[in-house]
N, C-alpha and C positions, 0 to 999 in steps of 0.2 A: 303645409307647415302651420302649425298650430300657433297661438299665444303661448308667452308664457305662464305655467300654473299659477292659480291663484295662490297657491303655498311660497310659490318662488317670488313671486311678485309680492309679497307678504313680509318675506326676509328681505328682500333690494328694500322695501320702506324703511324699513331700520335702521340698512347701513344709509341710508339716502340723508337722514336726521342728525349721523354723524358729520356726514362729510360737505352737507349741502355750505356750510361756509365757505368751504374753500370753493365757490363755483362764484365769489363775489357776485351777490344780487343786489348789495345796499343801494345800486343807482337805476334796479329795475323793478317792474311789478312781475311778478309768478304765478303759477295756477300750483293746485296741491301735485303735482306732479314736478315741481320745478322748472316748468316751461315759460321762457320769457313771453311777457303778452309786450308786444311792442307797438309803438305809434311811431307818428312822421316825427316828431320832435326827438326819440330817444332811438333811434335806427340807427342814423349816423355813429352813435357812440357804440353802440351795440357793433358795428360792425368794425370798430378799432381794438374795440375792448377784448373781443373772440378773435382768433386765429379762426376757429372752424363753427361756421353757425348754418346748423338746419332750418329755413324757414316756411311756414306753411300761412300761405294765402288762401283765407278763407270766407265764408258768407254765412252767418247764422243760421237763416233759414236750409241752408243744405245740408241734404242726410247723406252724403256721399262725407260730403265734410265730417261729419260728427263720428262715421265710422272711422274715417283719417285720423282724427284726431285721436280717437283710443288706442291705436297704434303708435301713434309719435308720444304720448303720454306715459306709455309703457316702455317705447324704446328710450326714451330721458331716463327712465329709472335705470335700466340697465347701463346707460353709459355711465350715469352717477355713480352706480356701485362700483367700478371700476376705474373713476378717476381719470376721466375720458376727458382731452379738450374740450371735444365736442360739446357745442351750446344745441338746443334745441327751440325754436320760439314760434311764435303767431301774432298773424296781422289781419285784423278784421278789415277784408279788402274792399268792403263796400261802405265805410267810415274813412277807409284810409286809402282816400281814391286816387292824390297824386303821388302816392308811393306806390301804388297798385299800378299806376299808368306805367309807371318810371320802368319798371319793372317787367311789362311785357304781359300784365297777366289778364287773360282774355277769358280764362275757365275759371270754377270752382269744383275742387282746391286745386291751386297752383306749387308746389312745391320746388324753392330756389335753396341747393348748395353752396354756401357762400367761402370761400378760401382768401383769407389775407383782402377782404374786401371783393372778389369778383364772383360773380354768378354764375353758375351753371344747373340744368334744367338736373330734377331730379323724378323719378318714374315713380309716384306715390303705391297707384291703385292698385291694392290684392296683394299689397305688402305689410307682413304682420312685422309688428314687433321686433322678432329676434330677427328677421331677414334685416329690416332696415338696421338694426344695432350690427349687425355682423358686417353693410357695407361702408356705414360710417368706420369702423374699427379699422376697416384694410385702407379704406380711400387713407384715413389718416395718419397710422403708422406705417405700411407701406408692407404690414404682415401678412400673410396670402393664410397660410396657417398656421394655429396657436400648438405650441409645446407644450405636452402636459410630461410632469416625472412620477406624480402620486397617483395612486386611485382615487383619493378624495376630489383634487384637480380636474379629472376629467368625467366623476360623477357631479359634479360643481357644473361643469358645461354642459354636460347631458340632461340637465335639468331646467335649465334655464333655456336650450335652445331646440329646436326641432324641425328638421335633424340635421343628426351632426356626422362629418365623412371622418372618419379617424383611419390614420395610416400607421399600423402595426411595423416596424423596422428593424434593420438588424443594426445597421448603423447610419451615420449623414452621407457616406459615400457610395450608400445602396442604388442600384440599378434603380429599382424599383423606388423608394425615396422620390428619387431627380425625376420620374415622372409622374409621380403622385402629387409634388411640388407645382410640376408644369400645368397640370390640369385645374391646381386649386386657381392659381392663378386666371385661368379661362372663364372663371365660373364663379362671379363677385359675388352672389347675392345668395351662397349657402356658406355655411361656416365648417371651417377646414380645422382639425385638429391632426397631431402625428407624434409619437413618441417612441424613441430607442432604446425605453427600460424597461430590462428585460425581466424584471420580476410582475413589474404591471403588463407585461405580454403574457403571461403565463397566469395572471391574477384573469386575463381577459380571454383565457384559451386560444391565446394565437402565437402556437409552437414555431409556424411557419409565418412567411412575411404574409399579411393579409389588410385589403383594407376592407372596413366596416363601416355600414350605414347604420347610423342606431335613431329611433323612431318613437315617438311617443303613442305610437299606432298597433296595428293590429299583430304585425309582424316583429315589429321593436327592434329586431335586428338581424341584418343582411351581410355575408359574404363574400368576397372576392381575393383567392385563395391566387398565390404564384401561379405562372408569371401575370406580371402586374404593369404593363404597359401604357401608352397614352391612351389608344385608341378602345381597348377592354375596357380601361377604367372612364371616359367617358359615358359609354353605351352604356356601363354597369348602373354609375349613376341615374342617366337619361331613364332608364326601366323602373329604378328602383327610389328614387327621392319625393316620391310620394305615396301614401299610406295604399294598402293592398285594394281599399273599395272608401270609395270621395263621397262622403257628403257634398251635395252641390249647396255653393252658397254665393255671395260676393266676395269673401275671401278667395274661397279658391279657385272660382273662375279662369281668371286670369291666369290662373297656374294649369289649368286644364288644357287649353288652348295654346299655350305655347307650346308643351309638348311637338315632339313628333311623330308620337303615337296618334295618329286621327282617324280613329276607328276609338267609336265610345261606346261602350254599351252602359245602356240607361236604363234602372229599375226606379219603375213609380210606386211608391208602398206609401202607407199612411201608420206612423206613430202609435196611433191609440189602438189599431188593432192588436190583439191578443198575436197574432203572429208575427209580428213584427221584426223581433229577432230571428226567427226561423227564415222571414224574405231575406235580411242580411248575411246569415250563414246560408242560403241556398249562394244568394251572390259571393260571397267567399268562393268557396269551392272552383266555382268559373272563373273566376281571378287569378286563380292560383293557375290554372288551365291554360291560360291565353297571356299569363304575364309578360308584358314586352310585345304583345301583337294586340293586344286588346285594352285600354284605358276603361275600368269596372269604377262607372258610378251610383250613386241612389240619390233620390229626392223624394223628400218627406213633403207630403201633396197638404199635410194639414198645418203647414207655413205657411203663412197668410201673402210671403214674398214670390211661395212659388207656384201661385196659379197664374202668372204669367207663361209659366214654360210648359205648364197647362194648354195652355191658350194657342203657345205656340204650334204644338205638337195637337190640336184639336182633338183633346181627348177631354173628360170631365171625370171629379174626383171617384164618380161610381164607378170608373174602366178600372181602377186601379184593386190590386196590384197586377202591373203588368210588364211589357219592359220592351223599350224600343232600341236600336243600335242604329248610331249614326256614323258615317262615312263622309269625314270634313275633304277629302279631293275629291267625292265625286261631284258636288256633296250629294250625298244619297240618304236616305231616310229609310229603316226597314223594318217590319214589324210579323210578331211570328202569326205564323196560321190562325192559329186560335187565340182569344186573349184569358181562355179558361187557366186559370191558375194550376188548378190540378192537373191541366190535360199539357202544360209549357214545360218542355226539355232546354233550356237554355243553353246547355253545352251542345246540343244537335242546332239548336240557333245559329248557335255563335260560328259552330262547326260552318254550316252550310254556307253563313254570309260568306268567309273568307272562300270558301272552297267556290263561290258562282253560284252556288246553286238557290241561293232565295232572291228571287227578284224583288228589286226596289217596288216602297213604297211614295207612292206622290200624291202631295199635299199641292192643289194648287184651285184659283181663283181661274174663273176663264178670262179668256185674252181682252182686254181692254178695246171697243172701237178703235179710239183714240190712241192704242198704245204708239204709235209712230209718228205723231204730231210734231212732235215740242223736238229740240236739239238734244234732250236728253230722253232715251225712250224707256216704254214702262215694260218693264221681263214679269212674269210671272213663273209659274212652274211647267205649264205647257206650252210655252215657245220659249224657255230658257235653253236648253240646247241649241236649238236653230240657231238665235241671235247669238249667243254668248261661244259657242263653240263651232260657231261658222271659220271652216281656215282659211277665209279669203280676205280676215279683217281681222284687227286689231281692237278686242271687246272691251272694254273696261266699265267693270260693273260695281256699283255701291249698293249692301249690303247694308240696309239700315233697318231702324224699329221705330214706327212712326210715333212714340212717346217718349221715346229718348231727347232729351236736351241735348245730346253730345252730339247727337245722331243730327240735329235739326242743324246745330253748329254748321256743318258741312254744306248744307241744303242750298245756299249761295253761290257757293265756290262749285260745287258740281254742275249747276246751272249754267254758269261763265266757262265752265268744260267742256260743253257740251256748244254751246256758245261760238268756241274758235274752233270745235274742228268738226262743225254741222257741213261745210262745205267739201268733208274728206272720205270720199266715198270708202277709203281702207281702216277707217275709224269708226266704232260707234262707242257714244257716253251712254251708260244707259245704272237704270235703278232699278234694284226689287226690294218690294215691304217682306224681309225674313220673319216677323212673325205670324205669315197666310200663307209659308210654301214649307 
């Protein structure tokens, strides 16, 4: 799911300039986005004065935060142009340390929904803009999804969000309706539109009842044609709510991985080559192939963010272009015969993983002396089966990056795991470094 365009976002300033009065700031301070910057002394009033307040805890120095923050910056405009209770605000939680305490907030950013005064956790990371505007919208009105009557209405939505699930209907007491209803409701964090007029069905070519994914992406817009049940129209979604072939980034991560397509295939290309678009339209092609069995993504190796996954996958920028597919239940790693560009069939790849016929690739460190020491033991890639898929015990393994702050967070508490049930022989706590396997 994208941002919204710089064009859309360009319009929400304008109306932002009309309406920001009525959002009463006289007793606060704001950033050029409308965003309450809040302290310990104007909190309290902050949280009498809003019915509904976003707030995000944060730490200067984090670049995690800063990306956060151009999302909640973005999503204030959106609520603003719509006239949205919704307050949106920030607390520098490393200045604002016994409100940071009070508060529970142990990471950076921390993100608290606040209702009538009480808090509840809110999921920030790898949420753009128009997701978080689309959840503030439902938590608060209590709308699953928006009625549009005109075509200008739901060209208005289509622009500002991405993407957006619109239900094509005959009437409210449509079969089809009542479960297109049921499922927006399932699925807080995309935004649900539906409409029963029947001139904007036929403005939209949808003679028959249909719902449609519409996409600021490659494909821009997706199908699902009667009958229109619960269980079609989730899987419809599930295949289709993300763009035909992913850029990898920090936005979309997150969205990658929750999927339950866990089979990726992964093309490494580099930007400045002259073929650049041709590695993407090769990748297209296979996308279209395997849609619904295969999550198609790319990463651009001349990101300066992504020689990590470089690193991971031990490869260096000259292997590229080339293209690995990974397997998140086995998890497996697989990479084709050759990494000659000209001589790789990706569709016989792709073919082959699913069919058994390409044996796994394995990345591993050899086995530690010491792996067996400590109450928590060390897995790597060659005694990862043994340990971890022994069925005579109960494995539980962390899955860390030994550069990660989040990841270190942990490093405590899995120790003290390991800790109480060193003495249980049907147990083991154990660790592996996922960026060496």
């Amino acid at each position: 799911m994208k941002s919204p365009t710089a064009f859309s976002l360009l319009a929400v300033v304008f109306v932002v300039v009309g309406v920001a009065l009525t959002f009463g700031n006289d007793d606060f301070t704001v950033d050029e986005e409308n965003v309450l910057i809040l302290t310990e002394d104007d909190f309290p009033q902050a949280l009498k004065k809003f019915k509904y307040l976003l707030v995000d805890f944060h730490a200067p120095w984090c670049a995690r935060c800063k990306t956060v923050a151009v999302s909640l910056g973005n999503a204030s405009l959106l609520l603003q142009s719509e006239n949205s209770e919704v307050r949106l605000a920030k607390v520098d939680a490393t200045e604002e340390l016994e409100l940071a305490e009070k508060y529970g907030v142990r990471s950076y950013p921390t993100v608290k929904f606040f209702e009538n005064g009480l808090a509840t956790d809110f999921k920030i990371i790898g949420r753009p803009a128009t997701e978080i505007a689309a959840w503030l919208r439902r938590r608060t009105t209590g709308q699953v999804a928006k009625t549009v009557d005109t075509k200008d209405d739901l060209d208005a939505l289509l622009k500002d969000f991405d993407p957006v699930v619109v239900g094509f209907f005959e009437s409210k007491i449509s079969g089809s309706a009542k479960e297109f209803l049921k499922v927006a409701d399932s699925i807080e964090e995309l935004t649900f539109a539906l409409t029963y007029n029947q001139q904007l069905r036929k403005t939209y070519n949808a003679d028959k009842e249909t719902v449609s994914i519409f996409k600021q992406s490659d494909e821009n817009r997706v199908d699902l044609l009667d009958p229109i049940d619960e269980d079609r129209l989730k899987e419809f979604i599930e295949v289709n709510r993300l763009p035909l072939i992913i850029e990898f980034g920090p936005e979309m991560a997150p969205k990658i991985f929750e999927r339950k397509i866990k089979k990726h295939l992964v093309l490494f290309t580099k930007s400045e080559m002259e073929a650049f678009e041709d590695h993407l339209d090769a990748l297209k092609e296979v996308a279209k192939e395997f849609k619904g069995k295969v999550i198609s993504i790319y990463i651009d190796v001349d990101v300066e963010a992504n020689k990590k996954v470089l690193d991971w996958f031990k490869m260096k920028r000259s292997d590229c272009p080339t293209v690995r597919l990974i397997d998140l239940e086995g998890p497996m790693n697989y990479k084709p015969d050759s990494d000659d560009w000209k001589k790789l069939n990706m569709k016989k790849f792709v073919q082959d993983v699913l069919d058994g016929k390409q044996k796994p690739y394995f990345i591993s460190e050899d086995i530690p002396e010491d792996w067996d020491d400590r109450p928590v033991k060390i897995l790597v890639g060659k005694n990862f089966d043994e340990i971890a898929r022994d069925q005579r015990r109960n494995t539980f393994v962390y899955f860390y990056a030994p550069w990660s702050d989040k990841c270190k967070e942990l490093f405590p508490v899995w120790d003290a795991l390991g800790e109480k049930f060193k003495k249980k022989s049907d147990v083991v706590i154990a660790k592996i470094d996922a960026t060496k396997k």
